[in-house]
Each structure stands twice: as C-alpha cells, then as structure tokens.
C-alpha positions as CSV (number, residue, x, y, z in Angstrom):
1,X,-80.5,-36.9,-62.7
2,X,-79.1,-34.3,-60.4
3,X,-78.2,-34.0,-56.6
4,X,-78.4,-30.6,-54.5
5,X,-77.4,-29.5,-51.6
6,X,-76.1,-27.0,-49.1
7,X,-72.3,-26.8,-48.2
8,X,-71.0,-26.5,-45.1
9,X,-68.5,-24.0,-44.7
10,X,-66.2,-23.3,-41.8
11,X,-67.2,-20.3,-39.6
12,X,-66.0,-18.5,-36.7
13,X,-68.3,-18.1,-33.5
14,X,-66.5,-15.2,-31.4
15,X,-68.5,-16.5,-28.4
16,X,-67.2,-19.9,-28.6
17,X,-63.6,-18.7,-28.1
18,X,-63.9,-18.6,-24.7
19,X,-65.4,-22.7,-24.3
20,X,-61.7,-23.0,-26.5
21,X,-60.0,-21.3,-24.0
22,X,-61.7,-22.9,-21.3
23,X,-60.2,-26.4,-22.7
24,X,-56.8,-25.2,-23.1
25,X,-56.8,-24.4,-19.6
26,X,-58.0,-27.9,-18.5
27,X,-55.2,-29.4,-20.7
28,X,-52.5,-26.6,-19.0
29,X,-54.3,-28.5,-15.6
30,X,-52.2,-31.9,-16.7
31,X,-48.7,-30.8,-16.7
32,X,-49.3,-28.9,-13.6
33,X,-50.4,-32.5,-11.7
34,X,-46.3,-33.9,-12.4
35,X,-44.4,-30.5,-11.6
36,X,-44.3,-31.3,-7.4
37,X,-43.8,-27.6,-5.8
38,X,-47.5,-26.9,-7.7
39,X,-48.9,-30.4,-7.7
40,X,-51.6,-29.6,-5.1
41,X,-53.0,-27.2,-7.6
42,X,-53.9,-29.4,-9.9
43,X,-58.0,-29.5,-9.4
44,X,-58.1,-25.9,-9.1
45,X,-56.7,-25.4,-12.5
46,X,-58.8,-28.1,-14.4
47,X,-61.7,-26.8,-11.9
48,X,-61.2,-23.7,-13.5
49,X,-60.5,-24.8,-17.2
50,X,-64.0,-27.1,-16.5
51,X,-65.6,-24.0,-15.5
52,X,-64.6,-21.5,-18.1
53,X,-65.5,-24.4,-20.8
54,X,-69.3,-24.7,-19.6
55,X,-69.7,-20.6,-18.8
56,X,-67.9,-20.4,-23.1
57,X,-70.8,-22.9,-24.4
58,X,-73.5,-21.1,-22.1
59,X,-72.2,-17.8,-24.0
60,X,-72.0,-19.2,-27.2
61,X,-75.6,-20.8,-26.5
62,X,-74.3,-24.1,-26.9
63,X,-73.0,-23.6,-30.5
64,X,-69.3,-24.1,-30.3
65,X,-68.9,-26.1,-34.1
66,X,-66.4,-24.0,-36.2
67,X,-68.8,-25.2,-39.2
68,X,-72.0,-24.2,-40.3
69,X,-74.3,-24.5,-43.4
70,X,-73.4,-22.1,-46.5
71,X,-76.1,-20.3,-48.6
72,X,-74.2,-21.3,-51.4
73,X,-75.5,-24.9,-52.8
74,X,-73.3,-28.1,-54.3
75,X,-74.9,-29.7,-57.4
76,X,-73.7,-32.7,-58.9
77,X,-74.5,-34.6,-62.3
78,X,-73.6,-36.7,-65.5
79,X,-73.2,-32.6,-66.5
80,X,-70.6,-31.5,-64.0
81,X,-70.5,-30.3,-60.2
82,X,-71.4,-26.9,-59.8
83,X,-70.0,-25.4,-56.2
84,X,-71.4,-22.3,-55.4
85,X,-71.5,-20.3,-58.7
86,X,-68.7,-22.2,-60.1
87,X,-69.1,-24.9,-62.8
88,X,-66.8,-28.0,-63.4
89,X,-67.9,-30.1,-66.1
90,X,-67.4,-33.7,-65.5
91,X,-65.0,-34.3,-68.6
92,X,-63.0,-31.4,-67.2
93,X,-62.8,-33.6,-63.4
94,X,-60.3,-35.8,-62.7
95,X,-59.7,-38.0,-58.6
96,X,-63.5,-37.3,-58.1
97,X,-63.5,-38.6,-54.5
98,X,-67.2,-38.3,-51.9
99,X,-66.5,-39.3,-48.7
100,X,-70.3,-39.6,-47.5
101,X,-69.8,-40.3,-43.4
102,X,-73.8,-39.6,-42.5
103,X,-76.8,-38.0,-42.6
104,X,-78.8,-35.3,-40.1
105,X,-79.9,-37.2,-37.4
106,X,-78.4,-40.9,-38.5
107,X,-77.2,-42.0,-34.7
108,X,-73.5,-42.6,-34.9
109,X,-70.9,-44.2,-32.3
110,X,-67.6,-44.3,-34.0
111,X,-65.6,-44.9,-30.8
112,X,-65.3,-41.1,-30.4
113,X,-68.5,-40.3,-26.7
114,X,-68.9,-44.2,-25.3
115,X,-72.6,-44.0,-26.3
116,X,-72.5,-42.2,-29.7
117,X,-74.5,-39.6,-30.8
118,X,-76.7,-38.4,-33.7
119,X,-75.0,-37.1,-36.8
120,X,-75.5,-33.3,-37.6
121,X,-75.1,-34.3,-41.3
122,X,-72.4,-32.0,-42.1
123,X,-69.1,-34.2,-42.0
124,X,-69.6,-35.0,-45.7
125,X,-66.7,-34.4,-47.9
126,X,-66.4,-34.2,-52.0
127,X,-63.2,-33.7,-53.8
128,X,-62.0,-33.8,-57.3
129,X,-59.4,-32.0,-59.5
130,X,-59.8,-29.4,-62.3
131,X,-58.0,-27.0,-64.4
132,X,-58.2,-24.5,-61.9
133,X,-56.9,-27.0,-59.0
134,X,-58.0,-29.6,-56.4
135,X,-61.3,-28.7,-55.1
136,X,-62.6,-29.7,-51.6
137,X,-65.8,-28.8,-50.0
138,X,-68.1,-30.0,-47.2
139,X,-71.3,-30.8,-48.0
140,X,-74.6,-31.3,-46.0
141,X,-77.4,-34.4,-45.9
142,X,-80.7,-33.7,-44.8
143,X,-82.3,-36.9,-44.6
144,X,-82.0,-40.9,-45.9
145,X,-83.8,-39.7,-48.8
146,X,-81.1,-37.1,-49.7
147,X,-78.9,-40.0,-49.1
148,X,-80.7,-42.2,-51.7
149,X,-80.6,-39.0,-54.1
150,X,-77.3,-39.1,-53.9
151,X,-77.2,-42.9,-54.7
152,X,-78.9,-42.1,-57.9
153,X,-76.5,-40.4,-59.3
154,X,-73.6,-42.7,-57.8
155,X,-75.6,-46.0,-60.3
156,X,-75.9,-43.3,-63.3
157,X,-71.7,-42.4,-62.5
158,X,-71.2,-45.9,-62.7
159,X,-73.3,-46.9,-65.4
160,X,-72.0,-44.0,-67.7
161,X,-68.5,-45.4,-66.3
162,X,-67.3,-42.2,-64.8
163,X,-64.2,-42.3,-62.9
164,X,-64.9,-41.9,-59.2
165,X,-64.4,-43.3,-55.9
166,X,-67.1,-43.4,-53.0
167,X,-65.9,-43.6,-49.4
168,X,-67.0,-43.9,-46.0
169,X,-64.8,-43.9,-42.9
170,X,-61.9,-44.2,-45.2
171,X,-63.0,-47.2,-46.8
172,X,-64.1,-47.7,-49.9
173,X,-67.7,-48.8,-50.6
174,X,-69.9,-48.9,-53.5
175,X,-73.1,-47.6,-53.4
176,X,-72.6,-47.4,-49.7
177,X,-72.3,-50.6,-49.0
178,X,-69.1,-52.3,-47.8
179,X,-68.6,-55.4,-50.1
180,X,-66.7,-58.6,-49.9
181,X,-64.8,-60.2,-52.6
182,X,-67.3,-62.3,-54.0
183,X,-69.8,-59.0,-54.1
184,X,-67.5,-56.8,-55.7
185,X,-67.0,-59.3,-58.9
186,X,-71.2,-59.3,-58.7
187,X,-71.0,-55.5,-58.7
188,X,-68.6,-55.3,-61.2
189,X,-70.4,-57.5,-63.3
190,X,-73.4,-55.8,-63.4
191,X,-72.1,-52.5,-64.2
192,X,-70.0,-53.8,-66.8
193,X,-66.7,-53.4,-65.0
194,X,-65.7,-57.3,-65.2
C-alpha cells in the first residue's frame, strides 16, 4: 500500500513581480490618505497601485502563485517516504505530521474571498524528522480519489500503530474526519488504541 504524488515546490515567476509591485504601491496608497498636505492624492496612488497590479497579472498571464508542481514525486508507505530521490525509512521517522487542507478543485471558503473559491490542490503539507533533519515539503492532490489513496495508507499507519498525526486547518482529525469525544474512544477502540 503506497501513495504518490507530485510536490509542489516554490518558484519564482519574473513576470509576476510587477502584479507584487503593483500591490505595494496600493498599500503605500494608505498612509498617504492620513498625511494632510498629500491627502488629495490618495486615489491616484491606489489608482495607480490598482493599475499596475492588473497590467503585472495580464503580463504574467494571470499566474502570479510563487508555487508550482515539481517533477520530482513524494511517496509514502508502511516502507518509508521517499521525497524526490531521497529515501527515509519509517523506523528512521520521528513527529510524522500531514496537514491535508484540500484537493484540486474541492470549492473552499475559509473566510479568506467572501464567496470562496476552488482549491488548486497544492496547499498540502507533510513533515517529519530524520537523521539528516526536519523535513517539510508541499505536496499536491489531484482528485477525491487521491484523497482516498491517501486514506489507505492513513488506516494501514494506524493499524501497524505508527506514530503520526493527521491535520487539517490546524486541527487534528483522524482519517479526515473531525471527531467528538465519544467518536474518538470508538476510533480508538477499533484500532486498538484504547
């Protein structure tokens, strides 16, 4: 039992600079409203920051994420993680942490655009510590299935009683599910935890 996929990696898109720029200028446009001599200047310079944000994502054609997917691939199993062309086997692991936020095209409002958008799937983090260090790398979800892939190894983890803590948002869930008191002695029960 084995799950694979892509990382994401952090990346720099030289066109998008100037969408970045764009924004700082619309943030400079804020002081400038409470300093009175220039106050009246005030929608001319977030005008301007406004303008120089929509002519950097027209440049960058509309791709101004500082992340993208890696051709290097994330395996995990009862084996160990292999990241890239690394290998870390599981008895070697230690704070094994995923943080599994959501998967492409899984429609998401957490507070952040009033009517929420659909996830790109790349906000996925794993951690864990080795010999070598802590490890932390983004990793990608294509689909629900890959989600349920995932899952799969999650129930053989716990099962085989492998140290390792599941997250979403911050909180901690199991099998991706959020569960109450009463739940988590069930849960624990059944994997042999109680």
């Amino acid at each position: 039992m084995e799950f694979r996929t892509r990382l994401v990696t952090r990346r720099r898109n030289k066109r998008a600079y100037v969408a970045y720029a764009g924004l700082f200028i619309a943030a400079c446009a804020l002081p400038v409203y409470f300093i009175p001599p220039i106050q009246d200047y005030y929608p001319y310079v977030f005008g301007a920051g406004i303008a120089v944000v929509v002519l950097g994502a027209l440049i960058a054609r509309g791709d101004v994420r500082n992340y993208g997917l890696s051709p290097d691939e994330l395996v995990v199993s009862l084996e160990g993680i292999t990241v890239g062309a690394v290998f870390y086997p599981l008895r070697m692991v230690r704070n094994l942490n995923f943080n599994v936020e959501a998967y492409n095209g899984l429609y998401v409002n957490d507070g952040a655009m009033v009517s929420g958008s659909n996830s790109d799937g790349m906000t996925n983090e794993l951690s864990f510590e080795s010999g070598s260090g802590k490890v932390s790398v983004g990793f990608y979800l294509e689909s629900k299935a890959h989600v349920q892939q995932l899952g799969l190894v999650f129930d053989a983890f716990y099962r085989a009683r492998i140290p390792f803590v599941e997250r979403n948002r911050g909180r901690q869930t199991y099998l991706f599910q959020h569960l109450s008191g009463v739940e988590l002695e069930e849960f624990k029960r059944k994997y042999g935890y109680a």
